[in-house]
N, C-alpha and C positions, 0 to 999 in steps of 0.2 A: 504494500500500500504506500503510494507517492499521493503528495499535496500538489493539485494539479494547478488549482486559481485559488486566489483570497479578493473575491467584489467587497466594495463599502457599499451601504447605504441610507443614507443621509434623508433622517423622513422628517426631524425638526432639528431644533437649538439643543432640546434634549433628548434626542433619539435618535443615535446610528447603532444600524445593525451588520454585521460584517460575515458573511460566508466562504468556508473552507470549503472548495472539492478535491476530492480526492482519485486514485486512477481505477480504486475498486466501486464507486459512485455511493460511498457512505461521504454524506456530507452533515458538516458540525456549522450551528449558529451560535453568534455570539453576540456582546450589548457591548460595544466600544465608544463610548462617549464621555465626553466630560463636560458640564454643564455649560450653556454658554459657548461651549469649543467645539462645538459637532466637526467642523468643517477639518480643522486642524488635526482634531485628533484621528480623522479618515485619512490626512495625508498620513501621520506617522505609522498607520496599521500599511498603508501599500508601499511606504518604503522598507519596511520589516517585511512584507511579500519577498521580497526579491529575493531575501535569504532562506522564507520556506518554502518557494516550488522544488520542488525534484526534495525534498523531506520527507522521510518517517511520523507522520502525525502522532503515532503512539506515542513515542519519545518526548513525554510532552516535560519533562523537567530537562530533560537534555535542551530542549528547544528553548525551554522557560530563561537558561541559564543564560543563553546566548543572547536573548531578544532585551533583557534586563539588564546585563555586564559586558557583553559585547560591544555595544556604539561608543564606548569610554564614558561621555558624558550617560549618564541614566536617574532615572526616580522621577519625580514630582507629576501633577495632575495630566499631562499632553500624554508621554511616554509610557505611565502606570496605565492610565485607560487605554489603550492601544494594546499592551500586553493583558489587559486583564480581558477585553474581549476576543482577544487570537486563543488564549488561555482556555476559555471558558469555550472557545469552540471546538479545541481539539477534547476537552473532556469529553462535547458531546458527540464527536466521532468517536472515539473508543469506548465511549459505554452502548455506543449503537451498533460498534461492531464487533461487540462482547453479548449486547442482548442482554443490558444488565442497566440500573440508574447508576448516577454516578456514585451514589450515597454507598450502595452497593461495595463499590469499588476501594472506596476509603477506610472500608471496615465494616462495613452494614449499619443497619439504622441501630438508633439510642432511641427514638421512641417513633410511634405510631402516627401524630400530629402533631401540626408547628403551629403555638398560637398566635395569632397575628396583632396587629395594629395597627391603627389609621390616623389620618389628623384632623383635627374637629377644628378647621380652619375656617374661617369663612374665606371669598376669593374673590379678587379685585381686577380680575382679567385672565386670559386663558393660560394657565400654567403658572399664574403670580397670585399665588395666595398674603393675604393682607396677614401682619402679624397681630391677629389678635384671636384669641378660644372663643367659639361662638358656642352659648348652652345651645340654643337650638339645635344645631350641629351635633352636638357631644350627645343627645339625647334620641338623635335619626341611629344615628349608628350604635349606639347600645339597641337597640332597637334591632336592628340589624345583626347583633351578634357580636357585636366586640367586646371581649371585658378587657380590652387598656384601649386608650386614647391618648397622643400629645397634644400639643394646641402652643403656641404662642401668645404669650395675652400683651395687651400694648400694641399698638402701629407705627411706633414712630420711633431716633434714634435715642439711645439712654447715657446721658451722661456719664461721664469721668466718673464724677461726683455726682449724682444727681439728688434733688430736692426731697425734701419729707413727703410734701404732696406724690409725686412721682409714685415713692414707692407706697404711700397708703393706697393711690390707684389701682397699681399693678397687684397689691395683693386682694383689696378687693374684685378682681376680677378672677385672678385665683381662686377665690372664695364662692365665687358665683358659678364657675364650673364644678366645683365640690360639690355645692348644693345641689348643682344638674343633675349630678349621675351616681349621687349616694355615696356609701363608704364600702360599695362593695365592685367598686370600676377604679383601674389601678388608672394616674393621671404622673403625664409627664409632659414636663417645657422643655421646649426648645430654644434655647437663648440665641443662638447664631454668632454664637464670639461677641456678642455685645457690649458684653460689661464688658468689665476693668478690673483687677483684682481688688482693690477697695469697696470698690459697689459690690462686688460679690458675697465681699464678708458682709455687708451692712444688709442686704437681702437675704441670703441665705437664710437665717435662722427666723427672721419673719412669717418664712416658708414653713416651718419645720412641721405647723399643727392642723399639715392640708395631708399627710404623711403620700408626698409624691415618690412612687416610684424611682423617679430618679430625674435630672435635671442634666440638659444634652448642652454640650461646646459653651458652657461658660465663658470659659476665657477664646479667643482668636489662637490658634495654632501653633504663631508662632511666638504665642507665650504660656505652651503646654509643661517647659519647664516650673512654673509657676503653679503646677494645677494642684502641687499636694498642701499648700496651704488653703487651698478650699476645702479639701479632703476634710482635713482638720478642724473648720472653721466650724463644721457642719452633720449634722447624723445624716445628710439626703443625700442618697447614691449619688455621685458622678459619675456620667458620662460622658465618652469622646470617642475619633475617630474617623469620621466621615473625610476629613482634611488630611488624615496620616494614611501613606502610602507603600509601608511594610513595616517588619518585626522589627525596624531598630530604631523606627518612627513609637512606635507603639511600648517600646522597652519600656523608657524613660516615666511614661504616664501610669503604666502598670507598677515601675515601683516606688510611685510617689501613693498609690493607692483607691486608685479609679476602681467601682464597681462592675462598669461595664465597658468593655471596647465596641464599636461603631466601625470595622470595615468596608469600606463599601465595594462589591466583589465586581464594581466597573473600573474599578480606581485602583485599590491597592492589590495589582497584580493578581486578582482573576481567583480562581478555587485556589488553585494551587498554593499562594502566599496566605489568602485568607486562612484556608485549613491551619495553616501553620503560626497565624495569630491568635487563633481559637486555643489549639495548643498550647501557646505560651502563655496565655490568660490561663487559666488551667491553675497553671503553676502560683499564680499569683491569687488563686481563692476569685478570679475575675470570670463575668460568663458575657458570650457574646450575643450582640443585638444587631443584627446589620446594617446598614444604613442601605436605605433602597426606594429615592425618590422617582426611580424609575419606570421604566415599560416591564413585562411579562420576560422577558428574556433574564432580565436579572435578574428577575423577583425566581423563575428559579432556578437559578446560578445558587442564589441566597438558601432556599430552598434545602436543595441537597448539600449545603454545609450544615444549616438546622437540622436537616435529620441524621447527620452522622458525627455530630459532635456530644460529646457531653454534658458540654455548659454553655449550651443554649438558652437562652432567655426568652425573646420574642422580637418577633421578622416585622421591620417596618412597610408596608405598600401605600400605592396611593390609586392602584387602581379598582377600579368599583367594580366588585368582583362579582356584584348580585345583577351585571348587567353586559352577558354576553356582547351584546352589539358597540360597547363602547369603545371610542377610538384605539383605546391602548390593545384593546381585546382583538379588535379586527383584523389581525397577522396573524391571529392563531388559528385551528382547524378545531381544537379543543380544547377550546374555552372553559370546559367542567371541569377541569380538573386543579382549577384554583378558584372555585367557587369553595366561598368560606359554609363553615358547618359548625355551630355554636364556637364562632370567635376563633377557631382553626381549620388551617387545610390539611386534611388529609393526606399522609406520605404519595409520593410520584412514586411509580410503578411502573412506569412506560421508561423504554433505553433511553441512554444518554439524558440530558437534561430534562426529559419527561413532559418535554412541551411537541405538536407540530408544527412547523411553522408554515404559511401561504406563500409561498414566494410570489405568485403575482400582485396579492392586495400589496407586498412587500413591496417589491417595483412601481407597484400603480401610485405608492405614496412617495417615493420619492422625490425631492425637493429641487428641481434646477439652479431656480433662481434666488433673491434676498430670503433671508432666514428670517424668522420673527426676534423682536426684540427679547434679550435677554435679560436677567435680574436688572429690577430696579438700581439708580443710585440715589442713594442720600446726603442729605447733609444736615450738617447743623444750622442754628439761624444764626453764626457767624460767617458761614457758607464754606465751612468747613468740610471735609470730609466725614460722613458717618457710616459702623458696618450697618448694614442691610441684613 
């Protein structure tokens, strides 16, 4: 078995999907994207082609080694997504040409269903969710069968320092999602690197008598050095990882004493690396949640690491999985099989990654021409720069 072609295809700002063929006609799909960067991160998966035609697909850590350490320069958001969707497609050739899921292949399943989660955002344009918990929201989807929910509460950017008001706000709106969905629906924020290590300590413990889950990207990435005095500051799980791109990203946070790591299996180099984050969480009493504001291809990429790890948490989506016909769903042939069933999906059973994919809705969506715009920017009213 040779790797005959690797097509991209480019269907938005946050969705490209990338196909391996091969010369026995098992062919693997993959989610290579990085938000905002569709376009870029499709060139770096076809100049990494050139080195997998005439390849052994199987070889997928032989191939892993070279597409990650080979170009001299390697890592961060372009590159990792690029490896992590070639990654995730050669898993799904050779669990399709084993006739086996990939979970399978890792060691077999640790359990029977992945519980899921959603976010109770309200949404301000197509793909741009406003940062704020909406109960309305948080209360369709319990409804629906979710027992966890994140949510952002606030829309706007959060000071250094910010004011007494600020934070009375923001935990009243905390407060107001608690009462949405009772003390028996686990609730978790997403901060987006907002704070500041000061604001953090001075909200955190504010927090503490909503007893959330856990609280995502605190701090901004590149000040994850800094994450274990939150740790400290606070009883509420931290979380991270959507932004760290392998095990030596993810070291540092794990032993400052983070509850849960955030891989994102588009980003930080595909199953392959992920697996071996999960792993190293392990070691540190830490379990994993994946980060996966993605399409169906990832979610289960994400999928059969949840079901072959053992400190699995629970699987982020955003797709509406009670509604075959939705955009994200339209590339599949079988859409049931991540239909949620009280708040989990059911283990994948089908080879390779357990999805099938349409190749022509595939094609039919692709993108020629301008891409939509991507994340918002903000600023302060000094016209500052603010994260988003």
């Amino acid at each position: 078995m040779r790797i005959a072609a690797v097509e991209t295809f480019v269907l938005s700002n946050r969705q490209a999907l990338l196909k391996i063929t091969t010369s026995s006609g098992v062919d693997g799909w993959g989610e290579a994207v990085a938000e905002n960067w569709a376009r870029p991160t499709a060139a770096a998966v076809e100049r990494m082609a050139e080195y997998l035609i005439g390849r052994d697909p199987r070889e997928i850590t032989r191939l892993w080694q070279v597409l990650t350490r080979g170009g001299f320069y390697r890592g961060g958001p372009i590159m990792g997504s690029a490896v992590s969707g070639i990654d995730q497609a050669l898993w799904d050739i050779k669990g399709k040409a084993l006739g086996a899921p990939i979970h399978e292949l890792l060691g077999g399943p640790t359990r029977d269903v992945a519980r899921m989660y959603a976010h109770a955002n309200t949404y301000a344009g197509p793909g741009i969710p406003r940062r704020s918990g909406s109960p309305e929201r948080a209360r369709e989807l319990v409804a629906a069968g979710y027992t966890m929910l994140k949510f952002a509460p606030d829309e706007g950017p959060v000071g250094f320092i910010d004011t007494p008001a600020w934070a009375e706000r923001f935990v009243g709106q905390v407060e107001e999602m608690r009462n949405a969905v009772g003390p028996d629906i686990d609730l978790a924020i997403d901060f987006h690197g907002r704070l500041s290590v000061p604001q953090s300590r001075r909200i955190l413990p504010l927090l503490e008598p909503f007893a959330l889950a856990f609280v995502e990207e605190p701090l901004r990435p590149e000040h994850s050095a800094m994450i274990g005095e939150l740790v400290h500051a606070s009883s509420i799980p931290i979380a991270t990882g959507e932004r760290l791109y392998d095990r030596t990203g993810f070291r540092g946070v794990l032993e400052a004493g983070i509850a849960l790591v955030q891989p994102d299996l588009s980003h930080a180099g595909g199953i392959t690396e992920s697996f071996r984050i999960a792993t190293q969480a392990e070691v540190y009493d830490a379990q994993v949640a994946p980060h996966c504001p993605l399409g169906p291809v990832t979610l289960a990429a994400c999928l059969q690491i949840d079901f072959a790890v053992p400190n699995f948490f629970a699987q982020e989506q955003v797709i509406d999985v009670h509604d075959p016909s939705s955009a994200w769903l339209r590339i599949l042939r079988n859409p049931e099989v991540l239909q949620l069933v009280d708040g989990h999906i059911p283990r994948l059973t089908g080879p390779g990654l357990g999805i099938d994919i349409d190749e022509d809705v595939v094609r039919g969506m692709v993108v020629d021409g301008p891409l939509e715009p991507g994340s918002p920017v903000w600023s302060y009213s000094d016209g500052s720069f603010a994260e988003w």
